[in-house]
C-alpha positions as CSV (number, residue, x, y, z in Angstrom):
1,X,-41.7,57.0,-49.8
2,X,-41.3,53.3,-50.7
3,X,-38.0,54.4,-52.5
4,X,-36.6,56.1,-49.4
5,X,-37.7,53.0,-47.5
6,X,-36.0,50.9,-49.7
7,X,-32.8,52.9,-49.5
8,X,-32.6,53.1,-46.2
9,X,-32.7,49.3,-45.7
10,X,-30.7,48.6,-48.3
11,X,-27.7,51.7,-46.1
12,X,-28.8,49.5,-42.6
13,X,-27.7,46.3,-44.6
14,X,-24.6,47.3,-46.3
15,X,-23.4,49.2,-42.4
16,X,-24.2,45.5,-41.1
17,X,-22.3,43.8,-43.2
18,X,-18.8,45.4,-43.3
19,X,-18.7,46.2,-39.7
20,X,-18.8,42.9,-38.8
21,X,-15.1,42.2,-39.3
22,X,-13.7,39.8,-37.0
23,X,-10.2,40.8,-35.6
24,X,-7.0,38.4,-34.9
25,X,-6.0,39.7,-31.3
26,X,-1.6,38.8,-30.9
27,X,-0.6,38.2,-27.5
28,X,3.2,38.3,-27.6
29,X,4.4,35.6,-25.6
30,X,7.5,36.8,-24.1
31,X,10.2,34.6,-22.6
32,X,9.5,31.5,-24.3
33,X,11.8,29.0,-25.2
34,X,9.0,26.9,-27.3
35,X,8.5,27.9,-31.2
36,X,6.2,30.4,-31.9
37,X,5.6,28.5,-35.3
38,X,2.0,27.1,-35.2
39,X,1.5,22.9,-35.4
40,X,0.2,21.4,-38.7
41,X,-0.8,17.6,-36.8
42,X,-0.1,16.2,-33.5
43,X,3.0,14.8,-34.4
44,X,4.3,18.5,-35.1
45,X,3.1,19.2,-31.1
46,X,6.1,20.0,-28.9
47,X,6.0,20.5,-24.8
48,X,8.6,21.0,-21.9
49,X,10.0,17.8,-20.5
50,X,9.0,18.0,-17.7
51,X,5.3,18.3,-18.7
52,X,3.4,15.7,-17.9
53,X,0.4,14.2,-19.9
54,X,-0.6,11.9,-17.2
55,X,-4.2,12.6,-15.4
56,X,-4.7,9.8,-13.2
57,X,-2.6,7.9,-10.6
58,X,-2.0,5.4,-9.1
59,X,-2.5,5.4,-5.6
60,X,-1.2,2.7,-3.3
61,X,-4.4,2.4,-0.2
62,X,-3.2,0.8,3.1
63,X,-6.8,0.9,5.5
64,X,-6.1,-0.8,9.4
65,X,-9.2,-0.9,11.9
66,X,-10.3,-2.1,15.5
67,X,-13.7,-3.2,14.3
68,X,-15.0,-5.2,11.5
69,X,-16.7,-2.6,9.1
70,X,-16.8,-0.6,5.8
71,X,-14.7,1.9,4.6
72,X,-14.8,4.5,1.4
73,X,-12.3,6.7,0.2
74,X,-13.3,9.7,-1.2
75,X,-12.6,12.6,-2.5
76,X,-13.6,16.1,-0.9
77,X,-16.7,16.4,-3.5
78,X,-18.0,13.0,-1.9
79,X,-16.9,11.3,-5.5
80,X,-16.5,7.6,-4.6
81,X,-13.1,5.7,-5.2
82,X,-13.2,3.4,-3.4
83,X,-15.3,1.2,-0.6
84,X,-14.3,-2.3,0.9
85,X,-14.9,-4.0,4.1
86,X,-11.8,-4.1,6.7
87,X,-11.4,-6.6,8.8
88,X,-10.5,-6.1,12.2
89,X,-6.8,-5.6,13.2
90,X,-6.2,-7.1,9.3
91,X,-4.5,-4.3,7.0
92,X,-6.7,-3.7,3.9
93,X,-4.2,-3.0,1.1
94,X,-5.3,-2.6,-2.3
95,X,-4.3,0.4,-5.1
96,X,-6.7,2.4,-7.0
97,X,-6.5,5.0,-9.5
98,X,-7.6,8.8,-8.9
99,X,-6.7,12.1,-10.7
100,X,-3.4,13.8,-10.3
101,X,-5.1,16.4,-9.4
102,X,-6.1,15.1,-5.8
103,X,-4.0,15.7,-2.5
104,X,-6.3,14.9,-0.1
105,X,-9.0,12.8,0.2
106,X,-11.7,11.6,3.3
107,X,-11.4,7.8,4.9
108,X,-14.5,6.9,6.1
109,X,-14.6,3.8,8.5
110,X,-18.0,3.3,9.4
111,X,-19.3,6.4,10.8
112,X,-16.1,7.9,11.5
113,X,-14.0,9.6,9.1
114,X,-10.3,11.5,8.2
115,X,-9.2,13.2,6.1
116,X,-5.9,12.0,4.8
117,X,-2.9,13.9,2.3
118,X,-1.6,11.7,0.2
119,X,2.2,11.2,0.4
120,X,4.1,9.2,-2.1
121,X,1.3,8.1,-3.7
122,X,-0.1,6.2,-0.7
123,X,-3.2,6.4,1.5
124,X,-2.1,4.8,4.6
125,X,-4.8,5.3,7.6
126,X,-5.3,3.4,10.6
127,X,-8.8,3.7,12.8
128,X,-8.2,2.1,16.3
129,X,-11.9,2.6,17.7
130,X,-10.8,1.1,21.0
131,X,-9.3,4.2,22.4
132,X,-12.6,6.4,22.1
């Protein structure tokens, strides 16, 4: 009985062991112009020219309002980038640097906010609370 036992573990362990085989899946990668040859070092790396390793900008922020008070900019998440206090009539104009990745993102001017694109890398935004 102990023999049997002993065999039979020793059949569960050998079944274990060489059918756990890991297998290299190939995904053929057609229509590319970039070697297929893999990269020894990071000097070896190769990517389109137009690629772009950037993940930040620069963003140039132009902020006018009626009234003195704060404003923020952020982005949809509520992820602050920047707050500062505008004066009134007196164009706030700074730059700050958010991800490339952002199109959009929310003025807030006191408690009254927009949400502004971002075109040529500039915010511009003007609050005139006067005409409410």
């Amino acid at each position: 009985m102990k023999a049997k036992f002993i065999l039979f573990f020793f059949l569960i362990l050998t079944i274990g062991i060489f059918s756990c085989k890991k297998e290299e899946v190939v995904i053929p990668n057609l229509n590319s112009t970039v070697s297929s040859d893999k990269p020894n070092n990071m000097s070896e790396l190769t990517s389109a020219a137009s690629f772009s390793w950037q993940t930040v900008k620069n963003v140039k922020v132009k902020i006018q309002g009626s009234h003195f008070m704060t404003a923020t900019i952020k982005n949809i998440n509520g992820d602050l980038y920047f707050r500062g206090v505008i004066k009134p009539n007196i164009k706030l104009e700074t730059n700050i640097t958010i991800p490339t990745s952002i199109n959009d993102v929310i003025v807030q001017y006191g408690q009254f906010s927009k949400k502004v694109a971002i075109s040529n890398n500039t915010i511009d935004c003007i609050f005139d609370l006067n005409s409410f």
